[in-house]
N, C-alpha and C positions, 0 to 999 in steps of 0.2 A: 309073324304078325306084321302087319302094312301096316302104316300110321294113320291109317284112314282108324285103323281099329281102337284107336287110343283113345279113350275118353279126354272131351274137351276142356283142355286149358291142364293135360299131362304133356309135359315135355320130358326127353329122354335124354342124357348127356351126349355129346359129341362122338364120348366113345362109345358107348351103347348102339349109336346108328352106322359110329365106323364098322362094327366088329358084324353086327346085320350087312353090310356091306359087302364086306368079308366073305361071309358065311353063303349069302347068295352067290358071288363068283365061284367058289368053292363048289355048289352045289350044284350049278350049273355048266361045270370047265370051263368057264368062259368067252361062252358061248350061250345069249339072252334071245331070248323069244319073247313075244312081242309084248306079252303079258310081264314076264318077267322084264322087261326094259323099262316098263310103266312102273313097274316096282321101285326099279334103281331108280329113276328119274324123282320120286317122291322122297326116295331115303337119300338121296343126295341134297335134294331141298330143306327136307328135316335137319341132314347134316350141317349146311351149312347157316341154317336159323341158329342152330343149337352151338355151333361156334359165335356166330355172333354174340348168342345170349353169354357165352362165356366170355368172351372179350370186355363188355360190357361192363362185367360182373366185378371184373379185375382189376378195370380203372376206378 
């Protein structure tokens, strides 16, 4: 699932988008095409929104 596909205003926890993260290196040996680089580069962004949202959270 891309986060394009999330309905708006679902966020996903930190770990959630790590373990997607994960799962796509995995998937692909790592080794990204061009599509899948656009992938990572979004689940990286998701990732680090959703750390922030948690940092936030904690203070």
């Amino acid at each position: 699932m891309s986060p394009d596909s999330l309905p708006p205003g679902s966020v996903r926890s930190a770990a959630e988008v790590n373990e997607q993260i994960r799962a796509l290196w995995l998937r692909t040996g790592g080794t990204l095409s061009a599509q899948e680089r656009a992938e990572y580069e979004l689940l990286v962004v998701e990732w680090a929104a959703a750390i922030r949202g948690e940092i936030i959270e904690a203070a």
